[in-house]
C-alpha positions, 0 to 999 in steps of 0.5 A: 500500500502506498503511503500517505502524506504525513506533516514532517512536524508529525513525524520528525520534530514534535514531541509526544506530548505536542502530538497527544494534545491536538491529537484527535483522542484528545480533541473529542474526549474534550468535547465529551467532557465539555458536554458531561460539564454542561449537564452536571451543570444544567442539572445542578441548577434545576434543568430536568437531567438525572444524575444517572445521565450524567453518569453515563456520560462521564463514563463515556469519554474515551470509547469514540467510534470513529467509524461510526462517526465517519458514517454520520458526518457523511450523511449530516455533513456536520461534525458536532452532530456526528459527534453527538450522535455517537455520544448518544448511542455509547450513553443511551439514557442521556442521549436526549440532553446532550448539547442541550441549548449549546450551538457548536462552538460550545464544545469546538472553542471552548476545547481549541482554548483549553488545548491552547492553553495547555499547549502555552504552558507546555511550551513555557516549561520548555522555554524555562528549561531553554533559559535554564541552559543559557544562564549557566552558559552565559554565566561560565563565559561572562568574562572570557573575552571574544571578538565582537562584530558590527555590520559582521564586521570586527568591532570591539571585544565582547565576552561570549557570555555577554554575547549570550545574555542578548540571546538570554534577554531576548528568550526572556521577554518572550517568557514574560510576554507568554505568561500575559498571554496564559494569564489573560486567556478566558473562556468562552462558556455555552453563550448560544448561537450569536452570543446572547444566550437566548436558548438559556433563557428560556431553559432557565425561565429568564434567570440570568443568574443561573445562566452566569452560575452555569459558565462559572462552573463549567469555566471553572471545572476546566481552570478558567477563572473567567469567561469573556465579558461578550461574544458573537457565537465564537471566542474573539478570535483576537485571541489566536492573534494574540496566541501567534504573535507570542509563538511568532515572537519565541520563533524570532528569538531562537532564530537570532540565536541560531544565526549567530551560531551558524556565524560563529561556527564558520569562524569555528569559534562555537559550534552546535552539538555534534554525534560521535557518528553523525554525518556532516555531508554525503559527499564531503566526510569531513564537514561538521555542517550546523544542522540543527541551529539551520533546522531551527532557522527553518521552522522559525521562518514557517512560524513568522509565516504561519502567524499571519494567519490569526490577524486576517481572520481576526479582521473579517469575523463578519458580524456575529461570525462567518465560517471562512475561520474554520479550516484556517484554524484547524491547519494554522494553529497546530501547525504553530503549536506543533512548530514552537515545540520543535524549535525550542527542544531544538534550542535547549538540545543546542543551548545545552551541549555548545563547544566553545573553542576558546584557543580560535576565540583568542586567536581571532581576537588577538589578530585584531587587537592592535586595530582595537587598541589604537583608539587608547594607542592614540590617547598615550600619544597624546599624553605624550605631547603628540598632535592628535590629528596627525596621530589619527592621520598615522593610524589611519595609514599604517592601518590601511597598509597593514590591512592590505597586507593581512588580505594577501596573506601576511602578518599584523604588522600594525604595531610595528609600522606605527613604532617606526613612525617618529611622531607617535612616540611609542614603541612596539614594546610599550603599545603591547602592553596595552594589548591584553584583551581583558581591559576592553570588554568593560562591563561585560561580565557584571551586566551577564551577573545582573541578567541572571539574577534577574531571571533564574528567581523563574526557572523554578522546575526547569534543570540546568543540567543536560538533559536527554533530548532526541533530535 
């Protein structure tokens, strides 16, 4: 039998729990629940449904018939109904008051947020343990100095801990940013078909008090502290945006990690983890090619992309609302989920095992040095009774001869050129005695010190040590 497409994001990067949770098991059983919920609720503030129904229905969660399902939604074209069906014939007595005075996004949007929900904070415990990682990492190269780069260019030293506190900084907003998101997520409860609950009004004889008591209680039953103060038949679907903005905002975080490390590790300077019997090229035996941070690179650019998505349906709700949302959401925030979770158990798996090279690193760093020092060469001068004009016409020249030199491939000879120049009234001896790299990264390792004690107060729950990740 020929096989079927299967999403790369199902079969290659997510984890199990990414899978299980927009799983369809855990999709339907969700909306058994919400419909078990709905009935204990509607019974508890006086509708006519026994306790046994509800019973029945809460002892039916799982025994979904698939195939029946199938049979019904090709006869009805209509999911809910299928669905409900179903429900009805595994809970016989209850079948009767199933759904009763829900519309279909009771149990479809109401579900999406409480698998949305679990979903944010799954990736929250991911991206602490992300955090985590880069914290001991930034904190044991605070101090180690590195050539730092503008425009990609040689530019002062860093430190490579500094260096990592950007991408440390930029994973923790994202951190701050999803806990708003879980923080404000609400419910959308049983509010009917365009949001005025009217169908509950007239089961509750105009008792608008049990109608809030109801989705209280159901709100509350699946750890919604809150429902959305109005609504059409949906949630706003503002929501998602917000969902895939900050998943967007993970995404752009790790990429900008990412890059830099497929940048340093051209230079050879810091590489990604690399197996003992991993294949770098097919052809070329001997690369050592940065796969992972390019993988991740990758899923970022589908998440950017995928996050477009929530905005343009957010803006066109026609009304109470329109269907054209549907397939969007069913394929769109998935997929994002599902993407999220692969790149940050990517960036953990990286963030966990780097390799510093710290022999490149120094000597990278010390080939421009002289270039770097001249600014402070140039001050000594002048404390010396040179013109700092010509002094800077000096550099200027001796730098660009030097360079020229460097680029057909000889030596440094800058320190050398600029001893030979009479007016700058320095030695090559004493200009290297202000070459030593440790007294150009200024603050470095104090600003990596204060972003970590910032951050690790929480990461409580998330280990810094490596931990066991198949990639």
């Amino acid at each position: 039998m020929t096989q079927q497409y299967e999403s790369p994001l199902s079969s290659r990067y997510a984890s199990r729990y990414m899978l299980e949770l927009f799983s369809p098991d855990t999709r339907y059983q969700t909306w058994r629940k919400l419909w078990t919920a709905l009935a204990r609720a509607e019974r508890e503030l006086g509708l006519p449904i026994t306790e046994e129904q509800v019973r029945e229905l809460a002892e039916h969660w799982t025994d979904i018939d698939y195939e029946a399902v199938r049979r019904r939604e090709k006869e009805v074209r209509h999911d809910v109904m299928a669905h409900v069906w179903a429900y009805g014939q595994a809970a016989p007595s209850a079948a009767g008051i199933i759904h009763l005075g829900a519309t279909s996004c009771y149990v479809t949007d109401n579900a999406d947020l409480i698998l949305y929900r679990d979903g944010l904070k799954y990736l929250r415990a991911e991206l602490k343990s992300v955090l985590a990682a880069l914290c001991g990492f930034a904190e044991k190269y605070k101090a180690l100095p590195t050539l730092g780069y503008t425009h990609y260019q040689p530019a002062q030293p860093v430190t490579v801990g500094k260096r990592a506190s950007l991408w440390l900084q930029d994973l923790w907003e994202d951190l701050q940013e999803l806990d708003f998101v879980i923080d404000h997520l609400r419910f959308l409860g049983c509010r009917g078909t365009t949001g005025t609950e009217a169908s509950f009004m007239d089961l509750f004889e105009g008792d608008g008090e049990k109608i809030d008591a109801m989705n209280r209680r159901i709100a509350a039953e699946f750890g919604f502290g809150a429902c959305y103060d109005v609504c059409g038949q949906t949630y706003p679907r503002k929501t998602d945006s917000r969902i895939l903005n900050v998943l967007s905002a993970l995404a752009q975080s790790c990429y900008r990690m990412a890059n830099d490390i497929r940048l340093l590790q051209h230079d050879r300077q810091i590489e990604e983890p690399f197996e003992e019997h991993q294949i770098g090229s097919s052809a070329m035996a001997y690369k050592r090619n940065p796969m992972r941070s390019e993988r991740v690179c990758s899923l970022a650019r589908y998440l950017m992309a995928l996050s477009a998505n929530a905005p343009m349906t957010a803006s066109v709700q026609w009304l109470e609302r329109t269907l054209d949302d549907s397939a969007n959401r069913r394929l769109s925030l998935p997929e994002a989920f599902l993407c999220a979770d692969a790149i940050l158990r990517l960036i953990r798996n990286i963030a966990g095992g780097l390799r510093v090279n710290e022999k490149i690193i120094d000597k990278t760093l010390r080939e421009y040095m002289p270039f770097i020092a001249t600014e402070n060469l140039m001050m000594e001068a002048v404390k010396r009774g040179g013109d700092r004009q010509k002094l800077h016409e000096i550099i200027r020249n001796c730098s660009m001869a030097a360079t020229e030199k460097m680029k057909n491939g000889g030596e440094c000879d800058l320190l050398a050129r600029l001893a030979a120049e009479k007016e700058f009234g320095l030695t090559e001896e004493e200009m290297r005695q202000v070459l030593e790299p440790f007294g150009y990264t200024g603050r470095c390792a104090e600003q990596v010190e204060a972003l970590v004690a910032k951050i690790r107060p929480c990461l409580a729950g998330a280990a810094e040590d490596e931990v066991s990740i198949e990639i």
